[in-house]
N, C-alpha and C positions, 0 to 999 in steps of 0.2 A: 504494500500500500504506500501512496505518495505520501509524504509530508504535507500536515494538513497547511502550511504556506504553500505548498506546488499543489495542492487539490485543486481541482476543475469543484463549479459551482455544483453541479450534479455530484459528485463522490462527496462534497462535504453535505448534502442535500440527503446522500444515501446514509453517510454515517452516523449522523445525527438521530436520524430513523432509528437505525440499530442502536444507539447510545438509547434512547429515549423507552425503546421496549425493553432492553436490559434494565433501565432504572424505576421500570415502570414493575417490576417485577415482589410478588412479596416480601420476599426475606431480605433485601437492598433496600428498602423505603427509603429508594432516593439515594443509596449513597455510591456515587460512583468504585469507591473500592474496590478491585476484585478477588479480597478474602471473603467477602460478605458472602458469596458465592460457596462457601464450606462453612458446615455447623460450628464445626469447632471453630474456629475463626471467630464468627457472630459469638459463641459464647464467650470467647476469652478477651473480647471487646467492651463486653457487654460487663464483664464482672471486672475487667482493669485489670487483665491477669497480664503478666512476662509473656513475650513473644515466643520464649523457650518451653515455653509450658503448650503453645499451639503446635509449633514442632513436636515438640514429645509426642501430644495428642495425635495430629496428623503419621509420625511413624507408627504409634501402633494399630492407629486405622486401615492400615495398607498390610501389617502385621498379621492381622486379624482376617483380613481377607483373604489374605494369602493361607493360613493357617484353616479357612473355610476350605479351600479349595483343595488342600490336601486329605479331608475327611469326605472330600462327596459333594461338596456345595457348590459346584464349580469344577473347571479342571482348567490351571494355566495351558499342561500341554506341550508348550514349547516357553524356550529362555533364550532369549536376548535373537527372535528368528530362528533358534539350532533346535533340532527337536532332538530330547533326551531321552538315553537307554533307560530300563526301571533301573539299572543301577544307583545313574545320577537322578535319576526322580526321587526313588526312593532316600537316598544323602540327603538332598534339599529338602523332603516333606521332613525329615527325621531332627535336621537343623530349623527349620521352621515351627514346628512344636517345640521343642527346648526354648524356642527363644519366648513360644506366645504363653507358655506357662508358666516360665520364671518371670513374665511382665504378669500374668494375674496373679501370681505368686507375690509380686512387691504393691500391687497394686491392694490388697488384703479386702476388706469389707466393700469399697470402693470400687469393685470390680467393675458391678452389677451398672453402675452410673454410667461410668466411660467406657463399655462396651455398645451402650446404648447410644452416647454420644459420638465415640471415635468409629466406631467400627460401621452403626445402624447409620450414624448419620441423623440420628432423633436429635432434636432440642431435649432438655432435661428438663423436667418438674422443677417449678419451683425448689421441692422437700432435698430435691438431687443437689444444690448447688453445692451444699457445702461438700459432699462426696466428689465434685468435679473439681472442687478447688485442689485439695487435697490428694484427689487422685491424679492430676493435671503435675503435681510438685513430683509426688512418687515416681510417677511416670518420666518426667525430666528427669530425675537424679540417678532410675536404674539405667535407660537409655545413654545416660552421659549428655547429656544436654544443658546439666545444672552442676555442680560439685557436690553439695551439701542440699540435705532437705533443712531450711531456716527460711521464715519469712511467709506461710504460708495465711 
C-alpha cells in the first residue's frame, strides 16, 4: 500500500472505509489500537496490567492451543511447511505437554480464569479479575517474561 501522502483520492477514500468498519467494530469502541483486537490485550488494558503480563498471557494462549491439538482438538500436521514423521510429532506433542502442564502447574487455582481468557479467548467475569491479575504475574514469571512475582 502507498503512503497515505502518495495515496490517490480513491485508496485514501477506500481506507478510511476499512478504518471506519474496523473501528466500528464491538470490542474496539472506537479505538484504533490493534491489540484491542485480542482479549487478552483488552483485559490487560482494561485493569493497567504490565505489557509482560499480555505477553505471558498471549504465549500461553498459543501454548494451549497447540497443546489442544496434540490430544484430538485439532491437528497442526505439519511445522514450519515440512511434514513430520510420528517420530518428530510425537517429540513435539511430548515437549508441548511438559511445557502446558508445568504452566497450569504454576498457574495453581488461577488456572480455570486464564485458560478461559488466554486460551478460549472469553473476557473474564467480573469474580475472574483478581484470578487474571494474579494469574497474568505467575504466568510472566514461569515463562521468563518477568524475574520475580512482586507487585501484583
Amino acid at each position: 500500500m502507498a503512503s497515505v501522502d502518495r495515496m490517490t483520492p480513491a485508496e485514501r477514500a477506500s481506507q478510511d472505509e476499512a478504518m471506519s468498519v474496523a473501528l466500528a467494530q464491538p470490542h474496539r469502541r472506537g479505538n484504533p489500537d490493534p491489540n484491542c483486537e485480542d482479549a487478552v490485550w483488552r483485559v490487560v488494558t482494561r485493569l493497567r496490567l504490565r505489557d509482560e503480563l499480555a505477553f505471558a498471557g498471549l504465549e500461553f494462549g498459543r501454548l494451549g492451543r497447540s497443546y489442544r491439538a496434540t490430544i484430538g482438538q485439532g491437528s497442526p500436521g505439519e511445522r514450519n511447511g515440512t511434514p513430520m514423521d510420528e517420530d518428530q510429532r510425537a517429540a513435539k506433542d511430548w515437549l508441548i505437554r511438559g511445557r502446558y502442564e508445568a504452566a497450569l502447574q504454576a498457574l495453581g487455582g488461577c488456572a480455570k480464569a486464564c485458560v478461559r481468557l488466554c486460551i478460549d479467548e472469553q473476557l473474564p467475569w467480573h469474580d475472574d479479575e483478581q484470578a487474571i491479575r494474579l494469574g497474568l504475574w505467575r504466568l510472566a514469571v514461569h515463562l521468563g517474561h518477568i524475574k520475580r512475582l512482586s507487585g501484583a
